[in-house]
N, C-alpha and C positions, 0 to 999 in steps of 0.2 A: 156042512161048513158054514153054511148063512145061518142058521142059527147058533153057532157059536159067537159069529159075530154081534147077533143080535143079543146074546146074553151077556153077551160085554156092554155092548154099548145101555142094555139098561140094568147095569151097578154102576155106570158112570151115572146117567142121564132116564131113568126110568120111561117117562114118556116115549122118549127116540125109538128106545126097544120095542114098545109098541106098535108107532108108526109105522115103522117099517117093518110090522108082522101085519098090520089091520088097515094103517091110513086112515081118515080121519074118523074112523068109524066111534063106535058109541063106548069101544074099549078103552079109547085114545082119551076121550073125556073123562073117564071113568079114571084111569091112570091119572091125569094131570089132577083132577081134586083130589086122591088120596097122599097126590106125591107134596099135594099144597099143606095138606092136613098133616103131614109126615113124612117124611125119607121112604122107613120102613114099611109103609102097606102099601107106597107104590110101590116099591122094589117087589116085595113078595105079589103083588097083582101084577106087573111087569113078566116077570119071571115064569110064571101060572100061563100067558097069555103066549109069550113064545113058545112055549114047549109043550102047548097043548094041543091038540091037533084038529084039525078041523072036522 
């Protein structure tokens, strides 16, 4: 169920999603300049990042 929330919350807000899969780690960074660079590769690196598994 949390990551369902999680995959909501990054096609609202990409970064978010992240966060609170990773916290401030290097994915978090990583999400916020593509989401800067574009909507679309944070989303898809968003998305990648929640439902991947550790």
């Amino acid at each position: 169920m949390a990551d369902v929330v999680r995959i909501i919350l990054s096609i609202i807000i990409p970064p978010v999603g992240v966060f609170f899969k990773v916290g401030f780690g290097m994915h978090f960074w990583i999400n916020i300049m593509l989401t800067i660079l574009g909507y679309f590769p944070g989303l898809i690196h968003a998305i990648w990042v929640v439902v991947s598994k550790d």
